[in-house]
C-alpha positions as a printed NumPy array, in Angstrom:
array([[125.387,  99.853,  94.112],
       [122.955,  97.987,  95.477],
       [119.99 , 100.55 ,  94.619],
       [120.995,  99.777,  90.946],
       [121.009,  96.261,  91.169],
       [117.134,  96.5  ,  93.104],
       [116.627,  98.666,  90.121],
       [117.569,  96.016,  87.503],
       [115.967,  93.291,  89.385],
       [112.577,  95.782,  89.348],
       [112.999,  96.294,  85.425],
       [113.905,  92.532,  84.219],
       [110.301,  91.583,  86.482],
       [108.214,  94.294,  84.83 ],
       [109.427,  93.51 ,  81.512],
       [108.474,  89.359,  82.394],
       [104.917,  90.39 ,  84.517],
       [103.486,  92.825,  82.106],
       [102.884,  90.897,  79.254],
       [101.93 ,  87.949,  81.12 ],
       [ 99.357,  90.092,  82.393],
       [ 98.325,  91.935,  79.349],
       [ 98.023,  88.401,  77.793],
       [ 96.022,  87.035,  80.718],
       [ 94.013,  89.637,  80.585],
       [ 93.076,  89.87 ,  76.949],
       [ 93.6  ,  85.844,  75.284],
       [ 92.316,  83.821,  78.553],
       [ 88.845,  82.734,  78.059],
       [ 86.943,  83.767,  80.914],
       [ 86.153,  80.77 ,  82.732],
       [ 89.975,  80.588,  82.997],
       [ 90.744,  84.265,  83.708],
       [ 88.061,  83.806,  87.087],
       [ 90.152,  81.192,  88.053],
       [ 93.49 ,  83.283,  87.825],
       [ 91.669,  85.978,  88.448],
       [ 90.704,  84.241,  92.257],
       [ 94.144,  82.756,  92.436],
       [ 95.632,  86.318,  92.652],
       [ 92.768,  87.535,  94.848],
       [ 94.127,  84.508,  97.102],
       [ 97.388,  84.987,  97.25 ],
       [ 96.595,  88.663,  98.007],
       [ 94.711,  87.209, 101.056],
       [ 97.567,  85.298, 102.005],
       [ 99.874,  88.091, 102.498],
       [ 96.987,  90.135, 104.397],
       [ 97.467,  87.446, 106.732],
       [100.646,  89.301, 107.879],
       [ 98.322,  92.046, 108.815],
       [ 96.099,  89.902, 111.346],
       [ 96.984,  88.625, 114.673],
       [ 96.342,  84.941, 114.146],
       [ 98.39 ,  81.852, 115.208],
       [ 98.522,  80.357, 112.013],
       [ 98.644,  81.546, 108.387],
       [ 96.863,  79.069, 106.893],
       [ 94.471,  78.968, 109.529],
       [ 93.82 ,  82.58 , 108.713],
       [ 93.616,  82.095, 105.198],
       [ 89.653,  80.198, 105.719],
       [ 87.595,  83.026, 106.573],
       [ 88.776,  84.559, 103.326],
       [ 88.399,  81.414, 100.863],
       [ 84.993,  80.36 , 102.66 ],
       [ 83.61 ,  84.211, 101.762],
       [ 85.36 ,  84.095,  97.963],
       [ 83.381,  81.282,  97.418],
       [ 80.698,  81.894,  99.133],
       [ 79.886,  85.426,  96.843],
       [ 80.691,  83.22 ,  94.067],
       [ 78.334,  80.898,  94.954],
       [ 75.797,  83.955,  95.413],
       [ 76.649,  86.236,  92.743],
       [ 76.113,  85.109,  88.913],
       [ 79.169,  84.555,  87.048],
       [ 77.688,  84.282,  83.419],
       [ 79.228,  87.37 ,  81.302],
       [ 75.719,  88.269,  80.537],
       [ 74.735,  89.03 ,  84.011],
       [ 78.039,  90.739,  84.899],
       [ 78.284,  93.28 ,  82.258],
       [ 74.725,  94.53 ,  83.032],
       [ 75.398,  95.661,  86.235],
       [ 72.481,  93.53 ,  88.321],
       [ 71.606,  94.875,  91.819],
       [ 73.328,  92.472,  93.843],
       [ 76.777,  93.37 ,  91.671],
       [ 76.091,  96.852,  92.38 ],
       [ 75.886,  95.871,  95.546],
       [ 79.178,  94.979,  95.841],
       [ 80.778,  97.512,  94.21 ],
       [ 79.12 , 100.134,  96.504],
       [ 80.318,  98.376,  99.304],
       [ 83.693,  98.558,  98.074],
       [ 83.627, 102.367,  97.026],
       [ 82.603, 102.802, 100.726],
       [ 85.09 , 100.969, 102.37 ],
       [ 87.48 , 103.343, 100.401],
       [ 86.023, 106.332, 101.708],
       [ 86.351, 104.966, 105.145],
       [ 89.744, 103.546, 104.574],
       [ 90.803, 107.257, 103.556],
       [ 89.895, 108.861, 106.421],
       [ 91.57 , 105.95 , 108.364],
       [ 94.792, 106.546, 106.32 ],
       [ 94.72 , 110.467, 106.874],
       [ 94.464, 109.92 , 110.585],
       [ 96.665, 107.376, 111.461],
       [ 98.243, 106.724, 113.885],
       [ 95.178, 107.945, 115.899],
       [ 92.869, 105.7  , 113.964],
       [ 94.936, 102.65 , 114.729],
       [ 93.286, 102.81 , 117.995],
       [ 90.28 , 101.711, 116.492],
       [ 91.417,  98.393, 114.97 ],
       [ 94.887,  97.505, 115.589],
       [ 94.063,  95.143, 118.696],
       [ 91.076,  93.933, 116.531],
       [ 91.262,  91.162, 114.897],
       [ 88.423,  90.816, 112.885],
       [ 88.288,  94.108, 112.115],
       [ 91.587,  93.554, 109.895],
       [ 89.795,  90.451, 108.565],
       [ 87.127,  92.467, 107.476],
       [ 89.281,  95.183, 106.162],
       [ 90.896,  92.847, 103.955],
       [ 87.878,  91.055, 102.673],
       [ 86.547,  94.856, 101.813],
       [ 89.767,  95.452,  99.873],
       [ 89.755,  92.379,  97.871],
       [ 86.33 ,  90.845,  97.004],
       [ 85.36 ,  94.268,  95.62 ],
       [ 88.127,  94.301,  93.653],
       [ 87.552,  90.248,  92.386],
       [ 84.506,  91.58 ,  91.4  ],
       [ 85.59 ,  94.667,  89.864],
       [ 87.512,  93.246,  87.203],
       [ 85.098,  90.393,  86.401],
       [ 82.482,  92.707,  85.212],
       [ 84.641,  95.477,  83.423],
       [ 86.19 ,  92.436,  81.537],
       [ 82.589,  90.806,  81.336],
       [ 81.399,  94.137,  79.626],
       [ 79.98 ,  93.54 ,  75.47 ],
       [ 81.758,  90.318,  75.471],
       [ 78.814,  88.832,  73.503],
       [ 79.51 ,  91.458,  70.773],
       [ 83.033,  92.104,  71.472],
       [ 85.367,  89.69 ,  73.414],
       [ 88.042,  92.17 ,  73.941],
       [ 86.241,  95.192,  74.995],
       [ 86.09 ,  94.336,  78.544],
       [ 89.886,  93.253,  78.143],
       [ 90.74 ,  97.163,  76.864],
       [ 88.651,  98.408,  80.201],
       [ 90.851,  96.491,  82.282],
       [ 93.782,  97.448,  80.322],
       [ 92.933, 101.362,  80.892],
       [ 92.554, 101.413,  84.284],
       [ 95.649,  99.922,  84.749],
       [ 97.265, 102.152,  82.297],
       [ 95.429, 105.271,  84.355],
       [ 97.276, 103.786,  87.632],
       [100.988, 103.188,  86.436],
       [100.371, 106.542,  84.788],
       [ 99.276, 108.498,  87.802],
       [102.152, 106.341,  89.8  ],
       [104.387, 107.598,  87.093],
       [103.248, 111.504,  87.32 ],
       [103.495, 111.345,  91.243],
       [106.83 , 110.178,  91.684],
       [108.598, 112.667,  89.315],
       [106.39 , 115.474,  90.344],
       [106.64 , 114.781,  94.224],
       [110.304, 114.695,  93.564],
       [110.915, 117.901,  91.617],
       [107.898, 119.767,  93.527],
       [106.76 , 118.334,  96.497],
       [106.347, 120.175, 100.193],
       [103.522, 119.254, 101.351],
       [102.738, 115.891, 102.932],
       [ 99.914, 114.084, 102.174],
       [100.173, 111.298, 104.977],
       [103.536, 111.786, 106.554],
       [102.585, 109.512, 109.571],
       [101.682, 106.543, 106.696],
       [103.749, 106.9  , 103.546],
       [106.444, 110.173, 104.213],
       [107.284, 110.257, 100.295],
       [103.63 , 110.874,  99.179],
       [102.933, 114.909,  98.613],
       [100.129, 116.947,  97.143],
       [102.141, 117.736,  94.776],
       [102.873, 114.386,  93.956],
       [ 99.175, 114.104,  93.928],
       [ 98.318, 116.646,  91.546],
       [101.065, 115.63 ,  88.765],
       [100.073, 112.29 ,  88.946],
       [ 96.172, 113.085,  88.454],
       [ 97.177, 115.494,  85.434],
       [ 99.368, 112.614,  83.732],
       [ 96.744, 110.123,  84.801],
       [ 93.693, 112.327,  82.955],
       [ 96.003, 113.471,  79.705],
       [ 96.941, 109.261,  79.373],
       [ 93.61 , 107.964,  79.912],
       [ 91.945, 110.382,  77.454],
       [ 94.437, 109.059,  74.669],
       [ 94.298, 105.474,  76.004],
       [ 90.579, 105.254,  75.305],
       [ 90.458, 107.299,  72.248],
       [ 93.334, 104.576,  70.991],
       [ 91.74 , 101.646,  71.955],
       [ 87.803, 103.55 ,  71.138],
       [ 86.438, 103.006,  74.591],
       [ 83.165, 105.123,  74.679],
       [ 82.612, 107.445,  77.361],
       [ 78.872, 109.596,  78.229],
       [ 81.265, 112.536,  77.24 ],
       [ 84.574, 114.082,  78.287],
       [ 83.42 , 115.574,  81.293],
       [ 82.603, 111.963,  82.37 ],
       [ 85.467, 110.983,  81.089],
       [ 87.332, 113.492,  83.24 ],
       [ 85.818, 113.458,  86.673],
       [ 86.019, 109.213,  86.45 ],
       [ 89.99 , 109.102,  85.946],
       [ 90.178, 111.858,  88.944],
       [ 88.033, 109.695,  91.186],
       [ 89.903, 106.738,  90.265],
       [ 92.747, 108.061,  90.294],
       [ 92.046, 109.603,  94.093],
       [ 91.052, 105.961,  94.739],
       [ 94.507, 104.309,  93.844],
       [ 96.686, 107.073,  96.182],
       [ 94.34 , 105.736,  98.781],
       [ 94.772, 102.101,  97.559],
       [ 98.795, 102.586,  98.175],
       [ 98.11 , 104.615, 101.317],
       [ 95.916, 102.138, 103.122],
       [ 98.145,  99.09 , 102.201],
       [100.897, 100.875, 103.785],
       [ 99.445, 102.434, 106.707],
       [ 98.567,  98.332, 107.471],
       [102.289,  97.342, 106.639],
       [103.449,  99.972, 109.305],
       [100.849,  98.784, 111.776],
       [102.035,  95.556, 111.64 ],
       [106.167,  96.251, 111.235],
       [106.423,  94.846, 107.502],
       [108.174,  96.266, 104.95 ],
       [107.021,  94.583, 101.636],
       [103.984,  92.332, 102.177],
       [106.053,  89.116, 100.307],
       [108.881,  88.458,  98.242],
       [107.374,  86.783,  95.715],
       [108.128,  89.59 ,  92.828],
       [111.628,  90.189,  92.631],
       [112.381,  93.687,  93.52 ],
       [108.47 ,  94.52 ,  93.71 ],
       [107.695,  92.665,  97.17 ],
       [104.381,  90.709,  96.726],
       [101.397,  90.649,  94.97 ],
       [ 99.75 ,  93.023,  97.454],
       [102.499,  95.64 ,  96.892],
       [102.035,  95.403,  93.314],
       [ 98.209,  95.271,  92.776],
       [ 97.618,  97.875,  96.08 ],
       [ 96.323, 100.726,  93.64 ],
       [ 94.231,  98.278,  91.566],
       [ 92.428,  97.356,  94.766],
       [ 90.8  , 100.373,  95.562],
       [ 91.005, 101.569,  91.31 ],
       [ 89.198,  99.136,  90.061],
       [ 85.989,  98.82 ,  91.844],
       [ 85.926, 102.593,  91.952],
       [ 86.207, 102.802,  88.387],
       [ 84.296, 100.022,  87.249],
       [ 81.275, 101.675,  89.799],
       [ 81.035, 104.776,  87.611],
       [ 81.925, 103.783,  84.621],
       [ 79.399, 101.158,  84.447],
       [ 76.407, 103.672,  86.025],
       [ 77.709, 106.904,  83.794],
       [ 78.141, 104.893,  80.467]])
């Protein structure tokens, strides 16, 4: 009984948050979607507070704000700059496809690697300023890309990688429960399989090549085409993975409560963390 109801209470806030976001995403102008866009990077920091071993919360929540606005201070924020892909913004996206590959093998080794950080404090500070200023920036310059020529082009970027994640999400969970044996991370997130893994990345690939023939997103070719929605996709398993092996660290379930039957913003935007800057990286050097 009460799985159905946390059911319900997961539908009836998907149905509300997905076309506010779809909406936000696509009709805000931009000055006002890098405001919401830093409000949710924000309140993502907020609940990685949980994570770090600081008296206060709010306290905790300065280093984070100070270095949001300090890269946007440093980085340009003019659409023109953003969608070409300037050194320093490659820059950060680099950094944040590395942190991924770090965070994986921190994921696929845990509990070992908690060794390494969990009595660190600014180690989890810096882990969670890796996870989410990449992924500010991320979305800025897909949705920045041809919005001279056409406003909504970046918009339909966004839109696909977040249709490539709820699709691979989608293709994991019903695979991993009809096929799954082997565990991926058992130690991190027991429910995750290769398996899992593999459906997901087929679904993810099959949806993403009709999402961007739909909406007429170029791509180099389809081999580009192909091996970006597998990294990406590889990217938002380790997204979930690494959000989770930090929830376990640190004895939390869901990392708020401010999504009704989703948890918080953290649980819901985990994939996008590591997706985005991943796919905006290649996509925006291959295209």
């Amino acid at each position: 009984m009460r799985g159905r109801s946390l059911l319900k209470q997961r539908i009836i806030t998907a149905l509300i948050l997905a076309p506010l976001v779809i909406a936000g995403i696509f009709y805000l102008p931009f000055p006002a979607f890098v405001f919401a866009l830093a409000a949710v990077t924000l309140a993502g920091f907020w609940e990685w507070t949980q994570f770090v071993d600081a008296k206060s919360r709010w306290g905790a929540m300065l280093v984070p704000t100070l270095v949001l606005g300090g890269t946007m201070m440093w980085l340009p924020l003019d659409v023109a700059t953003l969608s070409q892909l300037a050194p320093p913004h490659q820059s950060m996206l680099l950094v944040g496809g590395i942190w991924w590959l770090v965070a994986s093998l921190l994921a696929m080794t845990y509990p070992s690697s908690a060794t390494l950080w969990s009595k660190a404090t600014s180690l989890k500070y810096l882990f969670g300023l890796l996870t989410l200023i990449p992924f500010f920036w991320g979305v800025l310059m897909l949705r920045a890309v041809n919005y001279a020529e056409s406003p909504y082009h970046g918009a339909k970027l966004v839109l696909l990688v977040c249709i490539l994640v709820w699709a691979a999400d989608t293709g994991a969970y019903f695979t991993g429960k009809r096929f799954g044996k082997r565990k991926m991370a058992p130690s991190v997130s027991p429910n995750k399989t290769v398996e899992g893994l593999i459906g997901g990345a087929t679904l993810a690939v099959v949806v993403t090549w009709g999402s961007a023939a739909l909406m007429d997103i170029p791509f180099v070719s389809v081999g580009s085409l192909l091996l970006i929605s597998v990294i990406t996709v590889m990217a938002s398993v380790l997204g979930d993975l690494v959000e989770s092996m930090f929830k376990r660290a640190a004895g939390v379930k869901d990392s708020g409560n401010l999504l009704p039957g989703h948890g918080g913003i953290l649980d819901r935007i985990d994939s996008l963390t590591a997706a985005l800057p991943v796919f905006a990286l290649f996509y925006l050097w291959l295209v």
